[in-house]
FIBA-86265 format. One record per residue: x, y, z of N, C-alpha, C, O in turn. Coordinates in steps of 0.1 Angstrom, whole numbers, padded with zeros to 4 digits, always signed. Example, Ala and Ser with C-alpha at 12.3 -4.5 7.8 and 13.67 -1.06 7.14 Angstrom:
<sites>
+0132-0057+0078+0123-0045+0078+0132-0033+0078+0142-0033+0085/+0128-0022+0071+0137-0011+0071+0129+0000+0079+0134+0011+0080/
</sites>
This chain:
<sites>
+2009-0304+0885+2005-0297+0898+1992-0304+0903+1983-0309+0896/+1994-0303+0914+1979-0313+0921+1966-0300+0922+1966-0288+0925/+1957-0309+0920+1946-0302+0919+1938-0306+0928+1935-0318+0928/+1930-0295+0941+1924-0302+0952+1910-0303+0948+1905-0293+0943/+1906-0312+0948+1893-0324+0946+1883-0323+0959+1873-0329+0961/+1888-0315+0966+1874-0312+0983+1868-0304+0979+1872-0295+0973/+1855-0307+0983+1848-0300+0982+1852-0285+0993+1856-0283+1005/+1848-0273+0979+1851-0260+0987+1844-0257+0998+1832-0259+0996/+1849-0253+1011+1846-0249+1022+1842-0229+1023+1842-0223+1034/+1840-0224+1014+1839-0213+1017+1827-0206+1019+1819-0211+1011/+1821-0198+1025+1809-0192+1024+1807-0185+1041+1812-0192+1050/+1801-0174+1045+1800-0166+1056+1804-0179+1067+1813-0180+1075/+1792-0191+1065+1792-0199+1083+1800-0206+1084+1801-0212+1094/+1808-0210+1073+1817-0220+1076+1835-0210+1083+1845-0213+1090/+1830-0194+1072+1839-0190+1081+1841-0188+1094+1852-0190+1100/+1828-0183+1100+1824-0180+1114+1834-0195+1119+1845-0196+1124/+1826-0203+1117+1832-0216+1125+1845-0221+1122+1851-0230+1128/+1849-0214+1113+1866-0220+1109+1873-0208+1118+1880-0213+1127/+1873-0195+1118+1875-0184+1128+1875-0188+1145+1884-0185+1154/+1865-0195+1148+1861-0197+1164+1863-0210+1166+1858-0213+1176/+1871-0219+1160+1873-0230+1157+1885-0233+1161+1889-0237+1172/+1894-0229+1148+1911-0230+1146+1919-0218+1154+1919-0206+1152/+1926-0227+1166+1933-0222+1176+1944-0206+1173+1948-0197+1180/+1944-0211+1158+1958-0197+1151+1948-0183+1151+1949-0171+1155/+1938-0190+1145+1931-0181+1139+1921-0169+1148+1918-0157+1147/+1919-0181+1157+1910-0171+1168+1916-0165+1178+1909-0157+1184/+1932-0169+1182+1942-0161+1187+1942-0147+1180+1943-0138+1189/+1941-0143+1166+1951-0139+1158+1939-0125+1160+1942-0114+1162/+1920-0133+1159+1908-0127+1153+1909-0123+1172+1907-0111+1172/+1911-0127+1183+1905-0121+1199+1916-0109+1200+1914-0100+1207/+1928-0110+1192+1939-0094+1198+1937-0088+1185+1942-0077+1185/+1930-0091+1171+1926-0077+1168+1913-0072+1168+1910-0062+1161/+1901-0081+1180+1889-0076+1183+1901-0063+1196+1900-0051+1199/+1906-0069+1198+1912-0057+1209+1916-0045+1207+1914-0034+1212/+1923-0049+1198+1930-0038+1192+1918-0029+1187+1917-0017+1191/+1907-0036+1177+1901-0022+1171+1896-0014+1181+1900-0002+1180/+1891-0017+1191+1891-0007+1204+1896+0005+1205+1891+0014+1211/+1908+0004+1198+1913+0016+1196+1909+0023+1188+1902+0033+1191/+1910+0022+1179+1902+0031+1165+1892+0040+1162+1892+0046+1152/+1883+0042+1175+1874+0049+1177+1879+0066+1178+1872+0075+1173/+1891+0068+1187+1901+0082+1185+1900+0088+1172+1898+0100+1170/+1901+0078+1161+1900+0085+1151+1889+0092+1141+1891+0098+1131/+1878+0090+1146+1866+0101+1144+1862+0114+1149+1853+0123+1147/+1874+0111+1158+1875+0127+1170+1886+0135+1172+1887+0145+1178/+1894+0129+1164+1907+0136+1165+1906+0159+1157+1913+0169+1158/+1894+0155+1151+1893+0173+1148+1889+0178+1160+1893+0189+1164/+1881+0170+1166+1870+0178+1180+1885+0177+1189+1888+0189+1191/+1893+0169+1194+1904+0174+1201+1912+0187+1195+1915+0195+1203/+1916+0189+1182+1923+0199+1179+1914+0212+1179+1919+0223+1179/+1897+0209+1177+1889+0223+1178+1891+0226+1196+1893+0238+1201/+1889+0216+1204+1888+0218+1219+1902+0229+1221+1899+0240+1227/+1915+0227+1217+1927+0230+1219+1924+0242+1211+1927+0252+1218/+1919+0245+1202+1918+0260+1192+1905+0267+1203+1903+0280+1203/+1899+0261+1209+1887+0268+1215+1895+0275+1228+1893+0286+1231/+1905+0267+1235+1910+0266+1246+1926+0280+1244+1933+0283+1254/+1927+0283+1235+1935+0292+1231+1948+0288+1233+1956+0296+1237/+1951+0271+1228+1964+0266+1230+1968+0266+1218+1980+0268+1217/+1961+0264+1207+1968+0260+1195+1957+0275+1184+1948+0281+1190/+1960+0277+1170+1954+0285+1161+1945+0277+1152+1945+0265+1150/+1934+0287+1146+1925+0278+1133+1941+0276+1125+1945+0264+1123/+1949+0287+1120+1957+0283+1111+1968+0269+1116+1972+0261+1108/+1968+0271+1128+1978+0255+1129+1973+0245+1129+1979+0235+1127/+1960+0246+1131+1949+0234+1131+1952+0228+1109+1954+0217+1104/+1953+0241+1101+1949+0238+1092+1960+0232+1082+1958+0226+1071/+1975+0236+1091+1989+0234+1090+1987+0218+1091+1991+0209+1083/+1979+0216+1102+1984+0202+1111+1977+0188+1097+1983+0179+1093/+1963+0195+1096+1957+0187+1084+1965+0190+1071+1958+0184+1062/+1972+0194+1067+1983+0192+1056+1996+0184+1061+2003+0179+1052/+2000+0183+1072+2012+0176+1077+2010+0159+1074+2016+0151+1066/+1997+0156+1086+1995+0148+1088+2000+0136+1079+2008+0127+1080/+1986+0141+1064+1989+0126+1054+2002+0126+1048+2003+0117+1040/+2012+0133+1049+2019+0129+1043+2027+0116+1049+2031+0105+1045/+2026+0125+1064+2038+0117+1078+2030+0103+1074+2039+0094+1072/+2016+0097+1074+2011+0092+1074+2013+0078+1063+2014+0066+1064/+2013+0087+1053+2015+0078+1045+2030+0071+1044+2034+0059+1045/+2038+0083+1043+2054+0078+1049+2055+0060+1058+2060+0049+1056/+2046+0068+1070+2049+0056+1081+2043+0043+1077+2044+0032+1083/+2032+0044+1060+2023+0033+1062+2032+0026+1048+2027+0017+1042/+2041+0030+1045+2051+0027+1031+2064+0021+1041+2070+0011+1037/+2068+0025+1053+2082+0019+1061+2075+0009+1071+2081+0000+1077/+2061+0009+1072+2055-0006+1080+2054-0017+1070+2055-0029+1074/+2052-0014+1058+2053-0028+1047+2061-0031+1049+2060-0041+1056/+2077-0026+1048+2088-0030+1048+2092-0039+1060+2096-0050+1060/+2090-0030+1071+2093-0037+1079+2085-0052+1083+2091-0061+1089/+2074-0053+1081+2063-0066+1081+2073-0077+1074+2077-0087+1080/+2077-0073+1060+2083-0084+1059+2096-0087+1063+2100-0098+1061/+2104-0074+1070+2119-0076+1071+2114-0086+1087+2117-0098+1091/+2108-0077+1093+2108-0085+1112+2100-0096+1108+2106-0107+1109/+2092-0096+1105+2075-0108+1106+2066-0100+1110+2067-0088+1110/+2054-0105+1113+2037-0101+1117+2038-0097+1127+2036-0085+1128/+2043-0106+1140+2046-0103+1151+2056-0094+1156+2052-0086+1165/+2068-0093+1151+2074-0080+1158+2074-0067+1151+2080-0057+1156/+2069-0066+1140+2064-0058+1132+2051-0049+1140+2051-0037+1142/+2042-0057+1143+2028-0055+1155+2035-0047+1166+2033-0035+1167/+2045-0054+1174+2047-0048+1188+2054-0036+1182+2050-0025+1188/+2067-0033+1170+2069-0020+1171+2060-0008+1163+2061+0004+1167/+2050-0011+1152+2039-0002+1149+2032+0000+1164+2034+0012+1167/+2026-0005+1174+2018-0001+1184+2029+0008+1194+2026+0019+1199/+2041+0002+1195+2048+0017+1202+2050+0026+1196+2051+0036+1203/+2053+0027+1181+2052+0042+1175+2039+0043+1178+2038+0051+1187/+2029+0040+1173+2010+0042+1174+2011+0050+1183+2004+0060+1182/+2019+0048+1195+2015+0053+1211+2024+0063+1212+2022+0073+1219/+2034+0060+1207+2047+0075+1209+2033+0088+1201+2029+0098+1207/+2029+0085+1191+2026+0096+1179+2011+0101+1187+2006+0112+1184/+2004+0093+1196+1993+0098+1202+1997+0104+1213+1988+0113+1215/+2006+0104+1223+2010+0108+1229+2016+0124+1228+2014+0133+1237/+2024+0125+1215+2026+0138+1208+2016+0145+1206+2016+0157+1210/+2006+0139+1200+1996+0145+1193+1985+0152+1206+1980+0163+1205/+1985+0144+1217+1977+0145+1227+1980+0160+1237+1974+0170+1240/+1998+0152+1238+2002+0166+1249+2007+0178+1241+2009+0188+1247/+2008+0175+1223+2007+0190+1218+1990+0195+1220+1985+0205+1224/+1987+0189+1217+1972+0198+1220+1970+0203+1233+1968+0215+1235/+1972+0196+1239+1968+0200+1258+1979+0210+1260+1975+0219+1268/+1991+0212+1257+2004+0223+1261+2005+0232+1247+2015+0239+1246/+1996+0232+1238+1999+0243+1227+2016+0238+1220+2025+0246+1220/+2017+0229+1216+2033+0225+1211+2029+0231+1199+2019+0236+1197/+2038+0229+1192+2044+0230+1177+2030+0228+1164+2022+0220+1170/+2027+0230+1156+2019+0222+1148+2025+0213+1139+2018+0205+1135/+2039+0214+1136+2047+0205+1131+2047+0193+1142+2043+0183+1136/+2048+0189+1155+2046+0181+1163+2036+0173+1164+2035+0161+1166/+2028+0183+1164+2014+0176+1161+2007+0169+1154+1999+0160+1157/+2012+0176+1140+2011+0169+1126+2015+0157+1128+2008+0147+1127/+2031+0158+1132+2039+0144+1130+2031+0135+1140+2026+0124+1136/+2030+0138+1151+2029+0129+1161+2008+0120+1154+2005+0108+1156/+2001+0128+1150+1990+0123+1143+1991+0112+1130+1984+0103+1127/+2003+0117+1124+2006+0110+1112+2011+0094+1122+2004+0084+1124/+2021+0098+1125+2030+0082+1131+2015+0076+1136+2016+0064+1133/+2003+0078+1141+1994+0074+1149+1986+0066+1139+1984+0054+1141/+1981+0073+1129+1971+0066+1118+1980+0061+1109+1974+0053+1102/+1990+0062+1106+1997+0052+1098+2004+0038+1105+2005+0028+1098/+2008+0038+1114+2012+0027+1122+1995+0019+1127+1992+0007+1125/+1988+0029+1133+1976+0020+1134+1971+0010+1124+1970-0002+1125/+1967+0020+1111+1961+0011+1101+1969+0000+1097+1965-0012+1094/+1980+0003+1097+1992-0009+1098+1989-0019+1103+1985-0028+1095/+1989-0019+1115+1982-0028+1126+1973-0037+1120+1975-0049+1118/+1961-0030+1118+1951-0031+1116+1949-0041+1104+1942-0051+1104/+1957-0038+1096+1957-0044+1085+1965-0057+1084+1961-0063+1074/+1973-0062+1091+1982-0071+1097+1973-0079+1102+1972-0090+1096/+1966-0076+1112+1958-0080+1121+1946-0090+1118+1943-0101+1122/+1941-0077+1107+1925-0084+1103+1930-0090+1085+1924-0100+1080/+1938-0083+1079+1943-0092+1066+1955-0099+1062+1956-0108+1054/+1963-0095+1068+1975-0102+1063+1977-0121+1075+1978-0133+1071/+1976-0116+1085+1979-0129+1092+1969-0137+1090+1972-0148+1087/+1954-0136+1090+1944-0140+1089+1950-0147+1076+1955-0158+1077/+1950-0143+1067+1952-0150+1052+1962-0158+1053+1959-0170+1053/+1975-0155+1054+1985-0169+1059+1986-0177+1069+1996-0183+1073/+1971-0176+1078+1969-0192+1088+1954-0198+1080+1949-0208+1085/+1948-0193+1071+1938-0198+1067+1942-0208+1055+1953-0206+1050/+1935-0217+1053+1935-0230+1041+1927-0218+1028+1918-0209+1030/+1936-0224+1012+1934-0215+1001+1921-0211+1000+1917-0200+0999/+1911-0227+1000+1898-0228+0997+1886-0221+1004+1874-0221+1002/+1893-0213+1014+1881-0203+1022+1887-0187+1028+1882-0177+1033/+1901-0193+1022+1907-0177+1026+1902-0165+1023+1905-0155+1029/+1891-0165+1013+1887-0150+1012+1872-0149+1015+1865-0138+1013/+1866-0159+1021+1856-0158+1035+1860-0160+1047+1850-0161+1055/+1870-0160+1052+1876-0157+1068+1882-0143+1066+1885-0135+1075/+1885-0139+1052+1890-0126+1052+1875-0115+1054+1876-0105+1061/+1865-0116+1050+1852-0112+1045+1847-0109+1063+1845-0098+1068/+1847-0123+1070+1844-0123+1081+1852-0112+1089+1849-0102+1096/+1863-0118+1087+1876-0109+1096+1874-0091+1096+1878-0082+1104/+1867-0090+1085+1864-0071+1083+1852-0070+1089+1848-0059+1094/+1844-0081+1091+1829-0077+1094+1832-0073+1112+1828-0063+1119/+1839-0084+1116+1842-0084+1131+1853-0072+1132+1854-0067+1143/+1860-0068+1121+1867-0053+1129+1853-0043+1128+1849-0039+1139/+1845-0038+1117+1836-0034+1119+1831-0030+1131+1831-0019+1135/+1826-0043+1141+1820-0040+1151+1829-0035+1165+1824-0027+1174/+1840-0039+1165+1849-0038+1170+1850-0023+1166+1849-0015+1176/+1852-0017+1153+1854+0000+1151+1840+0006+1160+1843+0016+1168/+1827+0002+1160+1817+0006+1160+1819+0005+1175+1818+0016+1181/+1822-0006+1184+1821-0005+1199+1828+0008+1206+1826+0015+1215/+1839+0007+1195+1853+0016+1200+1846+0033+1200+1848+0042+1208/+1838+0034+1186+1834+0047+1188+1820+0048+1197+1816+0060+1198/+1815+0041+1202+1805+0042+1211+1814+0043+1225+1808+0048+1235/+1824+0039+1226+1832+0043+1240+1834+0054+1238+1826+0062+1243/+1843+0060+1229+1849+0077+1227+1837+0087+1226+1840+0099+1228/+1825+0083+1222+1812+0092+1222+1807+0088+1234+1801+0099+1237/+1805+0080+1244+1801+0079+1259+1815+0087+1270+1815+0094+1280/+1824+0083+1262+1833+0094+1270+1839+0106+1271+1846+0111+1280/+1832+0111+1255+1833+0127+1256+1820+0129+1264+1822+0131+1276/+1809+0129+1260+1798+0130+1263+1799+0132+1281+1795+0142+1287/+1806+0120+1288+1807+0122+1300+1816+0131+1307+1812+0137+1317/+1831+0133+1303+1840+0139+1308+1845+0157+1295+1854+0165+1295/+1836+0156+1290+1840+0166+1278+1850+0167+1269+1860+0161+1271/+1849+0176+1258+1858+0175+1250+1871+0178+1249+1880+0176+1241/+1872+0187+1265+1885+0195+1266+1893+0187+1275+1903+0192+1281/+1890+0172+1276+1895+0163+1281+1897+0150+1270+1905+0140+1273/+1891+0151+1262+1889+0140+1253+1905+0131+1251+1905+0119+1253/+1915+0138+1248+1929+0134+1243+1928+0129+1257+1924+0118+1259/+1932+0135+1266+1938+0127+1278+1931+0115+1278+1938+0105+1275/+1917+0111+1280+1909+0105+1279+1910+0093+1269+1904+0083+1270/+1918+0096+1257+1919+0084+1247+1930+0078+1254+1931+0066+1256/+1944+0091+1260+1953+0078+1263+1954+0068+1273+1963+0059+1273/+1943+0070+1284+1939+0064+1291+1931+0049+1287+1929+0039+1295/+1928+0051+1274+1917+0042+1270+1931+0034+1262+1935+0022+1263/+1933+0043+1256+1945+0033+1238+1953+0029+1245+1953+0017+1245/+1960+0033+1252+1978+0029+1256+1970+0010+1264+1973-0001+1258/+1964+0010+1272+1961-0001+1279+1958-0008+1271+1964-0018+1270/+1945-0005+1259+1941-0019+1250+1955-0021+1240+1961-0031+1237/+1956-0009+1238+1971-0017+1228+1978-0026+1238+1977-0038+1234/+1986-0024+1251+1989-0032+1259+1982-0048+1257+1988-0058+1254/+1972-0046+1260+1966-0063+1261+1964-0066+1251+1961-0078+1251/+1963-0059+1237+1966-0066+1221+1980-0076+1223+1978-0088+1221/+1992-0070+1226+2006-0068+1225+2006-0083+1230+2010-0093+1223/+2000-0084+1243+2001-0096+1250+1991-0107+1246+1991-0118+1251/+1983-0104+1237+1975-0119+1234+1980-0117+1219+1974-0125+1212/+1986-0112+1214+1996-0116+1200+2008-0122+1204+2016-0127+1196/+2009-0122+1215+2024-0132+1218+2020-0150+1220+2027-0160+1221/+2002-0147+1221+2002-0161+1220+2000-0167+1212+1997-0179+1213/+2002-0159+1197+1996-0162+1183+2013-0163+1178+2023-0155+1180/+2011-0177+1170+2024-0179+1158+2023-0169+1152+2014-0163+1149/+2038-0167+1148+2043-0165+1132+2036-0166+1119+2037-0177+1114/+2031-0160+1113+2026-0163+1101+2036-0159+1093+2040-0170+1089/+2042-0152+1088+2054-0154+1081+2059-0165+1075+2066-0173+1082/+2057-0166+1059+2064-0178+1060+2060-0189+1053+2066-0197+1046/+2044-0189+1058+2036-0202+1057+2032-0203+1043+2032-0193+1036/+2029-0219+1037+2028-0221+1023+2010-0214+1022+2002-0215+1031/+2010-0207+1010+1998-0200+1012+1990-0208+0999+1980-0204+0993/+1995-0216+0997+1996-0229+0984+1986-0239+0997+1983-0249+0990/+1983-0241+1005+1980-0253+1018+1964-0250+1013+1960-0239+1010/+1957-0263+1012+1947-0267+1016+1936-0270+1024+1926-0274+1019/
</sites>
């Protein structure tokens, strides 16, 4: 077996510059700075179901139903997105997690605002955070890792979390400027206004990113 003799490339700045550099990579790293945008919903999603319990749409008890539904639905959906990652690929794997993502926030959203089901609710929150992190994880670890060379793969990975980081941190500085401005008894509407569009323009700047699927992860 050949043994590579280069000197290793790995360490934080060589990632930075191999990220902002290599055309796959910085495709792959600009639609999931997008995407985390979204992610911010999820530090608020009790304050929407307290708004809806305050508002006399939904119960403390279905509120408490809903937080037992959820992880299960959740984990469910984050065990049938493996599968499918490798049955479709990265790519069409991506575009159908983000329309479940948006079916299940949409549930989640207009059961709170119309008093639905708590079973609905549940479900429709679970499909949300398990298809998202899906996403998420596709996004910022899986594809990242099969367009990167072996010898720095796990400092473009290192990097790739630091930049969702900030990306999470922008996202919840929107959702806390936009409760803050429009209140909390608007907050859901308010995310889908915000999510459904950046998922949209993820969808479309992942279509200009290859396939990773596939690739020798053996490459230097």
């Amino acid at each position: 077996e050949a043994v590579n003799t280069n000197k290793p490339r790995g360490g934080v700045f060589n990632a930075f510059k191999y990220i902002f550099k290599d055309p796959q990579v910085r495709k792959i790293m600009i639609a999931a700075m997008a995407f985390a945008l979204v992610t911010g919903i999820t530090s608020y999603y009790t304050t929407v179901l307290k708004a809806s319990s305050d508002g006399g749409l939904i119960t403390e008890e279905m509120i408490s139903i809903v937080l037992v539904i959820f992880p299960f639905v959740n984990g469910l959906f984050t065990l049938i997105c493996g599968f499918l990652s490798d049955a479709l690929g990265r790519k069409k794997a991506c575009y159908v997690f983000s329309g479940v993502a948006m079916i299940g926030l949409i549930l989640f959203v207009l059961g709170t605002q119309f008093g639905w089901s708590y079973i609905i609710i549940g479900i429709g929150w679970g499909m949300f955070i398990g298809t998202l992190w899906s996403i998420t994880d596709t996004l910022v670890l899986v594809m990242p890792s099969e367009a990167t060379p072996t010898d720095m793969r796990a400092s473009v990975l290192g990097v790739m979390s630091l930049l969702l980081s900030v990306g999470m941190a922008l996202s919840i500085i929107i959702f806390t400027v936009a409760m803050n401005v429009f209140g909390t008894d608007t907050l859901g509407i308010v995310s889908l206004i915000i999510c459904i569009p950046l998922t949209i323009v993820s969808c479309i700047l992942l279509t200009r990113v290859k396939e990773t699927k596939g690739n020798d992860l053996n490459a230097g």
